[in-house]
N, C-alpha and C positions, 0 to 999 in steps of 0.2 A: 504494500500500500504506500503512495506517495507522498512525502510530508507536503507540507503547503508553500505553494508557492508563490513568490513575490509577485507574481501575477494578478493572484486570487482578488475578483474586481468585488467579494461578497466580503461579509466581516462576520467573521466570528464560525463557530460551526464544524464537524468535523466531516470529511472524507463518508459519505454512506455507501452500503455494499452496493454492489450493481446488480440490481434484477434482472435474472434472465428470464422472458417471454415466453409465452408459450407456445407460441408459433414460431418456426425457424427464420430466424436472420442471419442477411448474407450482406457482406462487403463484395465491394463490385469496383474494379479499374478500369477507366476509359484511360485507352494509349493510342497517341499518334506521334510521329516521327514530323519535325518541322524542316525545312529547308529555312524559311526564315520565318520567327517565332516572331507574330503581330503586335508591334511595340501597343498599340488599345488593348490587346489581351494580358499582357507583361502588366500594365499600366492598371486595369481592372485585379487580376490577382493581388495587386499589395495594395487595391484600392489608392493609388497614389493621387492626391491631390481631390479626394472624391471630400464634396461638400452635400449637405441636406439638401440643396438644389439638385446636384449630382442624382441624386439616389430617386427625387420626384420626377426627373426628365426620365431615368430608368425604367419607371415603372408608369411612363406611358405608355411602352409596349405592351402589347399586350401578353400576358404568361409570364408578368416579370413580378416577382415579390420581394423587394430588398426594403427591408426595415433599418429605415436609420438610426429607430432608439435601441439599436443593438450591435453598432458598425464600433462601437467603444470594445468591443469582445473578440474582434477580428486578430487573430495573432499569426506570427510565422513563426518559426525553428529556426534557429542561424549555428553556425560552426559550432560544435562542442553541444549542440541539443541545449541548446537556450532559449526559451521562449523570450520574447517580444511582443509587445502589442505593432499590430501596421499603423497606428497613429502615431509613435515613438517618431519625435526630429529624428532620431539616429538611424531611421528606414533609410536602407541603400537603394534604388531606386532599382530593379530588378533587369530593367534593357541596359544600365553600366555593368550591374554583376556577370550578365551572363558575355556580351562585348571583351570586357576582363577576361574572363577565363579563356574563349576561343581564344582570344591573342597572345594567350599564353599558349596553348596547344597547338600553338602555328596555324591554326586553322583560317583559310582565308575561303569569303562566298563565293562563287561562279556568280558570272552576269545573271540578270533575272529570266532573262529569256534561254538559257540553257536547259538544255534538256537531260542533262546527264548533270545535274546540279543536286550534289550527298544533301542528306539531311545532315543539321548543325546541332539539333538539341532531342529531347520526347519531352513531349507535353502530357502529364499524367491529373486524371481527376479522382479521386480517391475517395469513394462514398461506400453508400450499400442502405440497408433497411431504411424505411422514414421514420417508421415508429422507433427502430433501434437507435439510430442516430439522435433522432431527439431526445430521444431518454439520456444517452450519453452528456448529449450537448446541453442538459437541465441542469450538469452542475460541471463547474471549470477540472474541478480537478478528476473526472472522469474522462471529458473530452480532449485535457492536458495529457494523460494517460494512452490514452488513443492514439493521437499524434505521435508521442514519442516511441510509443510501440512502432507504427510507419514510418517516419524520422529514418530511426534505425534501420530497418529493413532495406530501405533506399538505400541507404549508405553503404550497406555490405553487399548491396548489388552494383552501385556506380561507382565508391567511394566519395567518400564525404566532399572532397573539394568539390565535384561535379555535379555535386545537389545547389543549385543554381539560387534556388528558392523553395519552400515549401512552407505555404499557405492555408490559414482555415480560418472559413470563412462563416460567421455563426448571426451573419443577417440575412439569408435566405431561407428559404422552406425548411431544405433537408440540412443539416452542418457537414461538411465533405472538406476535402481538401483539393489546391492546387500544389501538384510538385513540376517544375522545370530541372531537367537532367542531361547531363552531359555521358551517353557510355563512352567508354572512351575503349581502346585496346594497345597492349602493349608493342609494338614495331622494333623488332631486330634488324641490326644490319647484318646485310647481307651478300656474301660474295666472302674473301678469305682476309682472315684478319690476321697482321704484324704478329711474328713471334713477341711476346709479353707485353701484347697491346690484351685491351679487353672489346669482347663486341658492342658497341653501341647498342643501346636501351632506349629507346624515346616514347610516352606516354601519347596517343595519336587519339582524334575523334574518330570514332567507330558506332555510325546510325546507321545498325541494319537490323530489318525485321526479327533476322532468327537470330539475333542477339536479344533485342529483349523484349521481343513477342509472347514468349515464355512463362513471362509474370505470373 
């Protein structure tokens, strides 16, 4: 059970067990592989810049429920499994994070009109039950719980640097998560190397389907 965290937007109260339902709940991952990850998507995940205006233009579409008396609960997971709330000044802006890393992985885009142009990130949505989820998402340190359970798991599938962002979002309907992810794959050199030279090792993007279709 998890102590309480400086997060915790509630006062006072302990941690309650977690009722399990009677009917079977599932967690469910939507994955898609981007070529270029839509800086309004990037921008919508960490809620960047989103105001009570923001959130009434939102929800003139139609099918759209984002409650803004609840966008104060919105948090991500940063380096080392630390919660943050996405209203924190200290929010990295999510299109430099992932910009950052590609440019560290040498990775550069093909022109847009390319047709043999790699995917750069995977874009993962991480939900499942409504009635589960909300049960979770009714008390912080349940849905805190939650997350870092997912947190993790990403991490020991992508490694942590390449978890770009991972977001939850607990003003809509269902509380779900957005993760952006880097896989990346290890690249040897190749061809014959110097006596008491060592082979070159270089950490590469690597966005293919049966890589992490598999989830």
């Amino acid at each position: 059970m998890p102590g309480r965290s400086p997060l915790d937007p509630e006062q006072g109260g302990t941690l309650p067990p977690i009722k399990t339902p009677q009917s079977m709940a599932f967690q469910a991952l939507n994955i898609n592989g981007r070529i270029h990850m839509n800086p309004r998507v990037m921008n919508e995940n960490g809620r960047e810049g989103w105001t009570e205006k923001t959130y009434q233009d939102k929800n003139l579409d139609k099918g759209n429920h984002y409650d803004f008396a609840r966008s104060s609960r919105n948090f991500e997971l940063i380096k080392g499994c630390h919660p943050r709330f996405l209203n924190d000044p200290r929010h990295v802006p999510i299109e430099q994070r992932l910009n950052e890393r590609l440019k560290k992985l040498g990775f550069n885009y093909y022109k847009e009109d390319s047709k043999n142009a790699p995917y750069s990130c995977v874009d993962i949505i991480v939900g499942g039950d409504h009635d589960r989820m909300n049960e979770i998402g009714s008390n912080f340190f349940s849905i805190l719980s939650w997350a870092e359970d997912n947190y993790k798991f990403f991490c020991k599938k992508f490694g942590e640097d390449n978890i770009i962002s991972f977001c939850v979002h607990l003003d809509e309907t269902t509380p779900h998560a957005h993760v952006l992810a880097i896989p990346t794959a290890i690249n040897k050199q190749r061809g014959r190397v110097k006596s008491g030279e060592q082979r070159k090792v270089k950490e590469v993007v690597f966005v293919q389907g049966a890589f992490w279709r598999p989830l």
